[in-house]
Backbone as a ProteinNet text record, in pm:
[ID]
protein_1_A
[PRIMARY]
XXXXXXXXXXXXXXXXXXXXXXXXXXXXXXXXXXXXXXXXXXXXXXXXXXXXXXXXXXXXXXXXXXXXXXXXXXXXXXXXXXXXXXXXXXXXXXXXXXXXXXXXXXXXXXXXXXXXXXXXXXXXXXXXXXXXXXXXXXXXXXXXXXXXX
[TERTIARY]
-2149.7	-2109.1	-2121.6	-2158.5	-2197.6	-2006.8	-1972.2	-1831.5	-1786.1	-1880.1	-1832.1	-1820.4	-1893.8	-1832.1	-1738	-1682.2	-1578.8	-1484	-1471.3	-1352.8	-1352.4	-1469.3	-1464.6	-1371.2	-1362.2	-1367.9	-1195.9	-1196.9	-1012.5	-956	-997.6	-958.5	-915.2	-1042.3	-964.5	-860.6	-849.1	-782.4	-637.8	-624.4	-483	-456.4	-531.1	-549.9	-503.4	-548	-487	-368.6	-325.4	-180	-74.8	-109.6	-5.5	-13.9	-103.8	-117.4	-52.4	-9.9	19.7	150	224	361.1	387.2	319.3	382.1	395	324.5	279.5	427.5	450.4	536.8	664.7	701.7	784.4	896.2	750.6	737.6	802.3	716.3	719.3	851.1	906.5	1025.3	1147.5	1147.5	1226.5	1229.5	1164.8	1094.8	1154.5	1043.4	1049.4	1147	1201.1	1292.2	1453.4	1488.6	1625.3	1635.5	1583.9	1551.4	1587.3	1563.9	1610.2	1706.6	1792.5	1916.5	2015.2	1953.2	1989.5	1937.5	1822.6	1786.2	1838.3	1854	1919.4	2100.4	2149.6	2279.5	2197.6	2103.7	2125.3	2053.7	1981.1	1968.8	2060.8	2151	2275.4	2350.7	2359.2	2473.5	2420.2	2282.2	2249.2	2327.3	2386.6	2396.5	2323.6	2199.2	2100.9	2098.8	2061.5	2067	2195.5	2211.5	2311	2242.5	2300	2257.3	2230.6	2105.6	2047.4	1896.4	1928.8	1808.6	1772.9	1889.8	1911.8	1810.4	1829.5	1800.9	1615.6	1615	1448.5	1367.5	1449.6	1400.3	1384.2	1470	1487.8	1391	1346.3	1267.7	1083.2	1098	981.5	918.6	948.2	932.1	874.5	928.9	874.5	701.6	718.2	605.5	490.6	538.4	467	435.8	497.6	481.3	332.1	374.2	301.8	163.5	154.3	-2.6	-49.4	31.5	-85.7	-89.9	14.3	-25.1	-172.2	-162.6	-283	-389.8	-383.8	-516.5	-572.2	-455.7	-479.6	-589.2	-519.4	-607	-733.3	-741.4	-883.5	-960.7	-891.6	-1014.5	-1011.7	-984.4	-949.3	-884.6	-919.6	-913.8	-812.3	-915.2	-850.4	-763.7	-787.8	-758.8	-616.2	-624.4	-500.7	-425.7	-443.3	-333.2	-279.2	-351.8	-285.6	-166.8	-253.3	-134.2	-0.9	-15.2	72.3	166.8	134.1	213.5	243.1	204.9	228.1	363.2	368.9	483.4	558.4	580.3	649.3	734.9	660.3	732.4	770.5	746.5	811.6	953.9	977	1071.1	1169.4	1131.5	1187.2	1238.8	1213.9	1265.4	1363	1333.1	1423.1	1557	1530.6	1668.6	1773.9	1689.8	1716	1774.8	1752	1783.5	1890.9	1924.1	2003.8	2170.9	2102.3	2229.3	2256.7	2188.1	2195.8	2296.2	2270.5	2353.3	2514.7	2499.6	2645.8	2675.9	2622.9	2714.2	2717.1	2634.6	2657.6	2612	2702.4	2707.7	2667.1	2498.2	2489.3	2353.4	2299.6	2189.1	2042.4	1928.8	1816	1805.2	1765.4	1782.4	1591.3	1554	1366.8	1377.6	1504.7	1423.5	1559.5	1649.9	1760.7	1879.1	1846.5	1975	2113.4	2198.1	2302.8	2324.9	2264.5	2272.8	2305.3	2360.2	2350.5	2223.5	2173.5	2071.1	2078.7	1979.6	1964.3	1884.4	1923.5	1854.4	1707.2	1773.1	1649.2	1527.4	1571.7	1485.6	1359.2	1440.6	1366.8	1316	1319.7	1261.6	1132.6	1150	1002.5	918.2	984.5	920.6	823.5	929.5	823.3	742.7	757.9	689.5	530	561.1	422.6	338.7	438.7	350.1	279.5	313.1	284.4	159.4	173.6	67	-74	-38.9	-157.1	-163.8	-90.4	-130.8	-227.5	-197.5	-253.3	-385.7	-387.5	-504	-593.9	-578.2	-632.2	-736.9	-601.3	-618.8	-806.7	-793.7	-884.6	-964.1	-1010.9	-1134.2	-1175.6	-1153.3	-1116.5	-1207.9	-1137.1	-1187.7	-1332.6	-1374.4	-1495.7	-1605.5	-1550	-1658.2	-1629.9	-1613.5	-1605	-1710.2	-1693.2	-1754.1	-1920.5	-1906.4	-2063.7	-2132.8	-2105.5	-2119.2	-2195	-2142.8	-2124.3	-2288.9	-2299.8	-2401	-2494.5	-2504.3	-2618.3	-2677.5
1997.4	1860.7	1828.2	1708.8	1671.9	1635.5	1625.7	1585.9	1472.7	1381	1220.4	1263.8	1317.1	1301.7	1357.9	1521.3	1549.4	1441.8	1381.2	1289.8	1181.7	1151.6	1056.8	1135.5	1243.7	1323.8	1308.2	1381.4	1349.4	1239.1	1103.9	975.8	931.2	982.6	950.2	1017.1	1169.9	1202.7	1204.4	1121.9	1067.6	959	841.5	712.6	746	813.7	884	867.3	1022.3	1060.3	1003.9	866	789.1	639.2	646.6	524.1	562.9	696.9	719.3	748.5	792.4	794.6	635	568.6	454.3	340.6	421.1	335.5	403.8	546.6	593.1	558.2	544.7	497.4	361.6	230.9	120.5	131.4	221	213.4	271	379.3	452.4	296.8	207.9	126.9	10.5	-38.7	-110.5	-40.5	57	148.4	243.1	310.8	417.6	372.2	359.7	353.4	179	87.2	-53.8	-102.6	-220.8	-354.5	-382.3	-380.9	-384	-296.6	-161.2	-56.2	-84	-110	-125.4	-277.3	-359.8	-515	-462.2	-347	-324.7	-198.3	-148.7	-31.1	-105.2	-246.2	-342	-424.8	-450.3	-554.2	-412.3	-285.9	-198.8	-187.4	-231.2	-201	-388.6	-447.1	-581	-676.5	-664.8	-734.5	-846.4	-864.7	-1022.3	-1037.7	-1132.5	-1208.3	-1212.4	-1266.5	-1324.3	-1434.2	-1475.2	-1414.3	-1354.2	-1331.8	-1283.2	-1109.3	-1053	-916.8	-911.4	-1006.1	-981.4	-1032.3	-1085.8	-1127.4	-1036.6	-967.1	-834.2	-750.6	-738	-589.6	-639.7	-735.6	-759.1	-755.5	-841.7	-814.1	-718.1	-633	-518.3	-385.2	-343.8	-233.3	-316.4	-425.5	-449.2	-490.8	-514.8	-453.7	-344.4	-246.6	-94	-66.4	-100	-60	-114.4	-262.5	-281.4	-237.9	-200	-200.9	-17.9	49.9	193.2	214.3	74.6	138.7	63.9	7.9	-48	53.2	138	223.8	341	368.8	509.2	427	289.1	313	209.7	229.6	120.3	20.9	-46.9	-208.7	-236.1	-358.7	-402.8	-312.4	-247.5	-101.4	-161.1	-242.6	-288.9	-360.9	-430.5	-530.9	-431	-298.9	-238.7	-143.1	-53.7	-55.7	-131.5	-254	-319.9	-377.4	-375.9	-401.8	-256	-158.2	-74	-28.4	-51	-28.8	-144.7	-274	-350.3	-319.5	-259.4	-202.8	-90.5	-4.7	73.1	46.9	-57.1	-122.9	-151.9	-235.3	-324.8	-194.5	-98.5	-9.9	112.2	95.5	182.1	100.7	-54.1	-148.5	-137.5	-87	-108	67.2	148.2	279.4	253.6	232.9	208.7	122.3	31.1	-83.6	0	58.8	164.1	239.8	319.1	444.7	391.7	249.9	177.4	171.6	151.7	74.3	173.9	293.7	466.8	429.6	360.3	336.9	498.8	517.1	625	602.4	547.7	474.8	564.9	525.2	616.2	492.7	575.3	463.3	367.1	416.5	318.2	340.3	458.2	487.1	464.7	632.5	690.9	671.9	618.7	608.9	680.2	783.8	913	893.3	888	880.7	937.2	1046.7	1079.4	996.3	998.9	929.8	956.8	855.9	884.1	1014	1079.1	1191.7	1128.2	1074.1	955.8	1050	1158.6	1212.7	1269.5	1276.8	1303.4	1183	1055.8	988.8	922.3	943.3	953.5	1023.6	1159.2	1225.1	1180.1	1113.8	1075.8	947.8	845	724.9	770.5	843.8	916.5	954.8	1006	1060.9	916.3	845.8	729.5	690.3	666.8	555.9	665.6	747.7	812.6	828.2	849.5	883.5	730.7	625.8	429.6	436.7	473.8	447	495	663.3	705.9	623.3	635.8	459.3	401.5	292.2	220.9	210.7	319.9	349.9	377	415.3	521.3	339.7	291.5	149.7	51.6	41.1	-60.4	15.4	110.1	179	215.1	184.5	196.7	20	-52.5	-202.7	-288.6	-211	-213.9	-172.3	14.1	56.7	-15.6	-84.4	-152.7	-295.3	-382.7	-493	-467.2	-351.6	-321.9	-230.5	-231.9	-172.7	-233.4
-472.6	-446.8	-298.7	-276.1	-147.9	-57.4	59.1	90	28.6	38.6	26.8	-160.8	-239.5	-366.3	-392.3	-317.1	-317.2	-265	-199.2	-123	-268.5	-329.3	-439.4	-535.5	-549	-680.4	-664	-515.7	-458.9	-466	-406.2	-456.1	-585.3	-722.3	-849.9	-852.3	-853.7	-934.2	-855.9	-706.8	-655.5	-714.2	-750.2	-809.5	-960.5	-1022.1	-1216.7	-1185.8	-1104.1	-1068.9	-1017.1	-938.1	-888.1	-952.6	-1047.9	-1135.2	-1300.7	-1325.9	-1385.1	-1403.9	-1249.7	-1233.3	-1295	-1180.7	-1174	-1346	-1426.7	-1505.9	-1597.6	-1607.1	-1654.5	-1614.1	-1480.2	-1448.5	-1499.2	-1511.8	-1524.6	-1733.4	-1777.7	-1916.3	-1916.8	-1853.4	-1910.6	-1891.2	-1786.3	-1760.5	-1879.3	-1953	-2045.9	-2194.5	-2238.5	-2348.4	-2362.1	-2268.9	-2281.1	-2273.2	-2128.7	-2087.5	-2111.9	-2102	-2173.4	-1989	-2044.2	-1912.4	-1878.6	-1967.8	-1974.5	-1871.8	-1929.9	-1822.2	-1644.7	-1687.5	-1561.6	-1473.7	-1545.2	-1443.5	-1392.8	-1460.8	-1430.4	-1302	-1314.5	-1232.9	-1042.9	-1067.5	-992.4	-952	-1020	-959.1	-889.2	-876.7	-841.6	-704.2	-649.4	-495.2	-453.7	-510.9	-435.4	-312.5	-363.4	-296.9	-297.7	-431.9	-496.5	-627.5	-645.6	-755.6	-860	-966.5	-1068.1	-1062.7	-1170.5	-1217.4	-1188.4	-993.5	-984.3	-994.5	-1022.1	-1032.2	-1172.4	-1264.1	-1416.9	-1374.5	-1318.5	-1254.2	-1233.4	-1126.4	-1051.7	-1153.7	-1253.5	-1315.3	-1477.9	-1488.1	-1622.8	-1545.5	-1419.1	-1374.2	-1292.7	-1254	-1158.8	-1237.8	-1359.3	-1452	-1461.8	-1482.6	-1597.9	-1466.3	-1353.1	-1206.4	-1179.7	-1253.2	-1180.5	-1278.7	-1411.4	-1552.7	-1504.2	-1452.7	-1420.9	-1310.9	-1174.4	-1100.7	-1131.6	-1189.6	-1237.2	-1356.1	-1394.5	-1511.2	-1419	-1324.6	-1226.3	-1176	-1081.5	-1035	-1104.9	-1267.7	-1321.2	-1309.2	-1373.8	-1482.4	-1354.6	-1216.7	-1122.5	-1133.5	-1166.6	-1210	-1062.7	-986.2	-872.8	-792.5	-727.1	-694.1	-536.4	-475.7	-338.8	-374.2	-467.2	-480.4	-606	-613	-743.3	-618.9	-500.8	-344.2	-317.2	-295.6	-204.9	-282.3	-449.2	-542.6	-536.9	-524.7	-523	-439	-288.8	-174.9	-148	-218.4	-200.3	-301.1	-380.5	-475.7	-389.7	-343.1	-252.9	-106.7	-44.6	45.8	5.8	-135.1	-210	-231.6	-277.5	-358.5	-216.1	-99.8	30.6	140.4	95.3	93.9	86	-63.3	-134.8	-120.8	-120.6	-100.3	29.1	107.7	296.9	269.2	209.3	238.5	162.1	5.7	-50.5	49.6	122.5	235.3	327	399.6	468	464.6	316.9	280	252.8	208.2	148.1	35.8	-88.7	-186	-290.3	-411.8	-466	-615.7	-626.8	-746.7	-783.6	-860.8	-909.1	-868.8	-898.1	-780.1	-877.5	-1038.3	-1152.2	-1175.2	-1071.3	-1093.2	-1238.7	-1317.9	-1449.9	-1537.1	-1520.9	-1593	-1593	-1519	-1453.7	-1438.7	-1421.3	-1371	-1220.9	-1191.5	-1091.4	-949.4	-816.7	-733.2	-660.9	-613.9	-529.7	-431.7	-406.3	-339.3	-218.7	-105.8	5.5	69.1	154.3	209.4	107.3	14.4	-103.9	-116.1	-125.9	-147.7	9.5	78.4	222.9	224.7	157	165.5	66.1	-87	-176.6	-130.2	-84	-13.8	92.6	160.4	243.1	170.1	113.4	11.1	-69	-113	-112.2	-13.8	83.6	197.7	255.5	266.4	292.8	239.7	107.2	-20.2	-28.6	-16.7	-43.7	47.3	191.2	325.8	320.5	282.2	275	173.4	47.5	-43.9	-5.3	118.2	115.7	266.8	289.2	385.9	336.3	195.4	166	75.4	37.4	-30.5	84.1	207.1	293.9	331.4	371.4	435.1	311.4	175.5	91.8	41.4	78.4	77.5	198	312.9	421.1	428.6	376.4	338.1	223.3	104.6	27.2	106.7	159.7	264	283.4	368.7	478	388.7	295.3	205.8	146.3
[MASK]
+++++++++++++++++++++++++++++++++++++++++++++++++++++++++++++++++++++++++++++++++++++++++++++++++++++++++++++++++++++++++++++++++++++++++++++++++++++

């Protein structure tokens, strides 16, 4: 394999894997633990009121679910980035803002009870923002070589 198809080969199969969290993620909130669960596990960071807690928490899974299945199968690969790159902006937001107040609630990712584990999820967004970033670079320079070919 030549580098650049290896770096291709690396790109999908980060794009599968983090389009697939996210899609799982999105579905477990929906299909599994329901909405329900999740608009109570959104009103417990006190961000917003009602009924925009119930906004957030009906539309946000079914955000994660598309730009995660954009992500696997390539489907506007630039704007399923920056969809989940603000997903995890939104979502380190709210982690930082609980962290703030000392709140002792669970994140409401997978349905847990657990309280958030903060530095945990410090390295977790961490790993996003990195693997988004990287993305989002291999994305613009084959957008660019494209351009000029």
């Amino acid at each position: 394999m030549k580098p650049q198809s290896k770096s291709q080969v690396v790109a999908l199969i980060a794009r599968v894997l983090l389009g697939s969290w996210f899609l799982y993620s999105g579905g477990l909130k929906i299909f599994g633990t329901g909405l329900d669960r999740f608009t109570r596990d959104v009103a417990n960071y006190h961000l917003v009121k009602p009924p925009l807690d119930m906004l957030a928490a009906y539309s946000v899974p079914w955000l994660e679910c598309l730009a995660g299945l954009c992500l696997m199968l390539g489907i506007l690969r630039k704007g399923a980035i920056l969809t989940t790159a603000g997903l995890v902006v939104v979502f380190s937001v709210s982690i930082g803002w609980a962290w703030y107040h000392k709140l002792e609630i669970s994140c409401g990712c997978h349905g847990g009870d657990a309280p958030i584990q903060y530095w945990n999820k410090v390295a977790e967004f961490t790993g996003y923002f990195v693997l988004l970033g990287w993305l989002w670079c291999r994305e613009s320079h084959a957008s660019e070589d494209t351009l000029k070919g």
